[in-house]
Structures are given as C-alpha cells and as structure tokens.
C-alpha positions in Angstrom: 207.9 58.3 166.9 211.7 58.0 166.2 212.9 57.9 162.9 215.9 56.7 160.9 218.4 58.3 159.5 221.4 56.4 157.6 224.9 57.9 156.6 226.0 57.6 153.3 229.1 58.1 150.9 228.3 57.7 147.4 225.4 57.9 144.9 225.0 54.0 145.2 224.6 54.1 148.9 222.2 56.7 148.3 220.0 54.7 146.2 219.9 51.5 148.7 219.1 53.7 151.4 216.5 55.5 149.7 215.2 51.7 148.5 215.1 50.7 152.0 212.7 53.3 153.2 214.8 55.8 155.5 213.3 58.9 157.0 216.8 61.1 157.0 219.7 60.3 153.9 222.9 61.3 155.5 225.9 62.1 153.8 229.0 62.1 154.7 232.2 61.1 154.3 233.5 58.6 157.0 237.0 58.4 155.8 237.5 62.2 156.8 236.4 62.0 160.2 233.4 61.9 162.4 231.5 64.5 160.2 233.9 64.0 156.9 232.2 66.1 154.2 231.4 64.6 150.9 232.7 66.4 147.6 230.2 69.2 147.0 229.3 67.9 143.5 228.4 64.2 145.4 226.3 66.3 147.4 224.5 67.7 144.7 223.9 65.1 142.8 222.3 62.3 145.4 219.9 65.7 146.8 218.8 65.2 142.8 218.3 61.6 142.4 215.7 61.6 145.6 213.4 64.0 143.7 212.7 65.0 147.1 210.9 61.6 148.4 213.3 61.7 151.0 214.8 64.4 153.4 218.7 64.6 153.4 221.3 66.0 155.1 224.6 66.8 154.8 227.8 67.2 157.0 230.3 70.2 156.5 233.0 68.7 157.8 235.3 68.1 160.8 236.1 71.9 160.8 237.2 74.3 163.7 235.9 76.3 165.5 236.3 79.4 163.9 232.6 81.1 162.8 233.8 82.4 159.5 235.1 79.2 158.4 232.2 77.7 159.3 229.6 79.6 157.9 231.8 79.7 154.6 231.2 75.8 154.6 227.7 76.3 155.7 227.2 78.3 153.1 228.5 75.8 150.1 226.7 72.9 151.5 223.5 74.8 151.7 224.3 75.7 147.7 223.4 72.1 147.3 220.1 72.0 147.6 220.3 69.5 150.9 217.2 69.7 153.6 219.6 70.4 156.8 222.8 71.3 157.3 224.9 69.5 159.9 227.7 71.5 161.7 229.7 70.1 164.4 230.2 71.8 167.4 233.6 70.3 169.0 233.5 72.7 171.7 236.1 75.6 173.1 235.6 79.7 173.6 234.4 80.3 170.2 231.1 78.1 170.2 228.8 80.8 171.0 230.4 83.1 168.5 230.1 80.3 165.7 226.7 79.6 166.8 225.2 82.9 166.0 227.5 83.7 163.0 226.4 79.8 161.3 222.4 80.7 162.8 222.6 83.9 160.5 222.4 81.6 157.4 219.2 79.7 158.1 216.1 79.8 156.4 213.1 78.0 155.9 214.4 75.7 153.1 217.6 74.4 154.8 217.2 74.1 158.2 220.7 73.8 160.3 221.5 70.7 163.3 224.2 71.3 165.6 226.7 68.2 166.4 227.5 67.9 169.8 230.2 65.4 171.0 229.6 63.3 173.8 233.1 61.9 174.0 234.4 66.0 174.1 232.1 67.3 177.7 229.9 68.9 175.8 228.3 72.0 177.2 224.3 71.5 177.0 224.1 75.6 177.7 224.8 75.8 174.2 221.7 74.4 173.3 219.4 77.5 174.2 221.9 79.9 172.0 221.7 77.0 169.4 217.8 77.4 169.3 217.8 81.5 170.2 220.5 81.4 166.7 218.3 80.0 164.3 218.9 76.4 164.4 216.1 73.6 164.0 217.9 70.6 165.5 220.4 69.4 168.1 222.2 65.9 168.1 224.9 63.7 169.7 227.3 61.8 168.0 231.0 60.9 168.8 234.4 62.6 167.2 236.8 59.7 167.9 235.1 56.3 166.6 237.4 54.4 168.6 236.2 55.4 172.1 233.0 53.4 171.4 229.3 54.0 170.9 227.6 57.0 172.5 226.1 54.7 175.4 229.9 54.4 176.0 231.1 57.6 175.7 228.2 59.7 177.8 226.4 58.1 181.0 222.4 57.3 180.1 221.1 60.1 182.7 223.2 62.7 180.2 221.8 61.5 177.4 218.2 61.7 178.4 219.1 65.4 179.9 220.6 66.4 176.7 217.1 65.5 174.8 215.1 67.0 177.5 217.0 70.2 177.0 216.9 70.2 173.5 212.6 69.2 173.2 211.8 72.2 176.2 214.0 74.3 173.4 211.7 73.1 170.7 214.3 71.6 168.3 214.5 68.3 166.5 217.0 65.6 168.4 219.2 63.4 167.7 221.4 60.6 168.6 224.2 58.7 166.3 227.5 57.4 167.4 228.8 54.4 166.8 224.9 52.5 167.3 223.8 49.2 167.0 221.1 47.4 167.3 221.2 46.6 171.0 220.9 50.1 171.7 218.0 51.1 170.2 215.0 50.3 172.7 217.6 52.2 175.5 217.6 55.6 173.4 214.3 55.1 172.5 213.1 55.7 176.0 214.7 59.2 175.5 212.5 60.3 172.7 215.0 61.0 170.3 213.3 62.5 166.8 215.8 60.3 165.0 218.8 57.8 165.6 221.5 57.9 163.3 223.7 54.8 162.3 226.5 54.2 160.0 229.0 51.5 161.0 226.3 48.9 162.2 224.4 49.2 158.4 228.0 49.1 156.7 229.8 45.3 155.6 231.4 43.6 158.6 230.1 46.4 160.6 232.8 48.7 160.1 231.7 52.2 158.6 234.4 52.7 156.0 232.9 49.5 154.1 230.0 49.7 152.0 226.4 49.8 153.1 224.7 46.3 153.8 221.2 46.6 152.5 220.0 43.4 154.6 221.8 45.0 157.9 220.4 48.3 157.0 216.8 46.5 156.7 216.9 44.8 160.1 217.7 47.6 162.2 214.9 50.0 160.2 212.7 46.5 161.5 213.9 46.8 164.6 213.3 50.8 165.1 209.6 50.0 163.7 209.3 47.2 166.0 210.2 49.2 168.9 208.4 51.9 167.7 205.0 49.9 167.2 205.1 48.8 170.5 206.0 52.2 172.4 202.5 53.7 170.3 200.4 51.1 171.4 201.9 51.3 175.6 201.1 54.7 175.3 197.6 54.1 174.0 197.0 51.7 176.9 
C-alpha cells in the first residue's frame, strides 16, 4: 500500500510528524526552492531524535547539474546518517553523466531517490540508467511551486507511465508536488510507494508556514482510508 511521507524544516516539525505516525520524514528546506537543503547540522540532529522509528530522508538541494557537484553534496548529506538521499534531477546533457557519478556513492545503508520534474519534460529514459546506477527510488515532484500541483503540471496517462517505468525497473516510486487532499485517491490508482506533501500539511496551506498537526492528521486518515479500501477491492 502507499505510504506517507511529510517534508519538514526544523527539529519541531520533526517531532509532530514523527507523533503523527508518518512512514517517510522529509527534510528539507522550502524557502530554498523545490528541494532546498536543510543546514547539515539540522539534518543530523532530527536523523537522531527518531532513534530510527522512522525512515528519513533528506534533500541536497536545488543544485545543477554538474556530477561532481552533486555527488560532493551527496556525499555530506549521506554523512548524516539519513535513510535516502534525494537528488534532483532538473534535466539537460549532463543527467546521464550525474546519474552514474551520484550512483557510485550508494550503499546498502543510504539508499539514493532521483527527483524528476514534471513541470521540466522530464525524460523517463533516465529511469533505466537511474536503476542500472545504483539508485533505489524514482519520484515526481515540481521545481516552480507556482505552476500548480503535479496533476497540473503533467497529464494523468504520464504519470501512471512514469510509475510503470519506474516498478518494471524495480525501484521505489514516488509522487509529491504541490498535493492535497483531493488528489489522493487519483494517484493512488497509480501505485505510487509513497505520496509526498508539504504545503497542504503546513498553516493556511502554504508550505513556508509551519506544519499543522490536525491537517497533517487528516490527510494520513485520508491515505489510510483510501488505502483500506483499495486492500479489501483487491481481496474481492
């Protein structure tokens, strides 16, 4: 089934998250972009407080696409001690080249998900060098918040091709971008392994607020609601 996984900014966050019940803690920083990257020391310090009840991840940034750069960053983020490693993939000539380079840095105890942006064309023939690189997961997300929620930014039949690329490739999926509630039982018909939100669990929905522990409760309800009744269609 699909689980949840919730962005966060600070070691506060962190903790109402992790009281909530989330399967994936996030963190990121969503004043520096799409994939803004915390302060490495933040990092560090919220992958201690879960005592490993919980997995988390962690963005490297809104970085170029240059492979050395990236697997610098990869590199200090993995120093942290997080579960996965996010690394966005913005597209351009070099995504092959930072694909393998960033791939060489994966090992069983941090696994590495590539960002693709559905408002940037993304290129789902990266997905194959992704997996054939050493990384464990694919996702969608969006770079520029403003151009809506991924259901806005990428037609429905792309998103379900994008997940059946990614699952025949054997690696973890994922969709984010700007979700809310309403769009839950739609992605869920593409068998995501996760959905990612941020804005719609944040204060007046806007992601640069702080989280809202009862919004972040009724859209974990929601997932388990939908979830709940996809098991028991199947069993029928």
């Amino acid at each position: 089934m699909t689980g949840l996984l919730i962005s966060v900014s600070n070691m506060h966050e962190a903790k109402l998250a992790l009281g909530a019940g989330v399967d994936i803690l996030d963190m990121k920083n969503p004043a520096a972009g799409a994939l803004g990257r915390l302060e490495l020391t933040d990092i560090a310090g919220i992958v201690a407080a879960t005592g490993k009840n919980c997995v988390t991840s962690a963005t490297v940034g809104d970085l170029p696409m240059q492979p050395d750069l990236l697997a610098n960053a990869v590199q200090e983020v993995m120093a942290t001690g997080v579960d996965i490693v996010k690394v966005g993939f913005f597209g351009g000539e070099q995504s092959e080249a930072c694909a393998r380079e960033v791939g060489r840095f994966a090992t069983a105890e941090v696994r590495l998900v590539a960002v693709l942006m559905a408002d940037m064309q993304p290129d789902f023939s990266l997905i194959p060098v992704l997996k054939a690189a050493g990384f464990d997961g694919a996702m969608l997300d969006t770079a520029n918040k403003k151009n809506g929620s991924l259901l806005d930014c990428m037609a429905a039949q792309d998103i379900e091709s994008f997940c059946d690329v990614a699952q025949a490739q054997k690696l973890l999926t994922g969709l984010a971008g700007s979700l809310r509630e309403a769009h839950i039982a739609k992605l869920l018909d593409f068998r995501p392994d996760y959905l990612g939100f941020r804005g719609a669990v944040c204060a007046e929905s806007n992601r640069q607020n702080d989280l809202d522990v009862g919004r972040l409760k009724s859209i974990r309800s929601l997932l388990h609601k939908y979830n709940n009744a996809r098991r028991e269609a199947l069993m029928h």
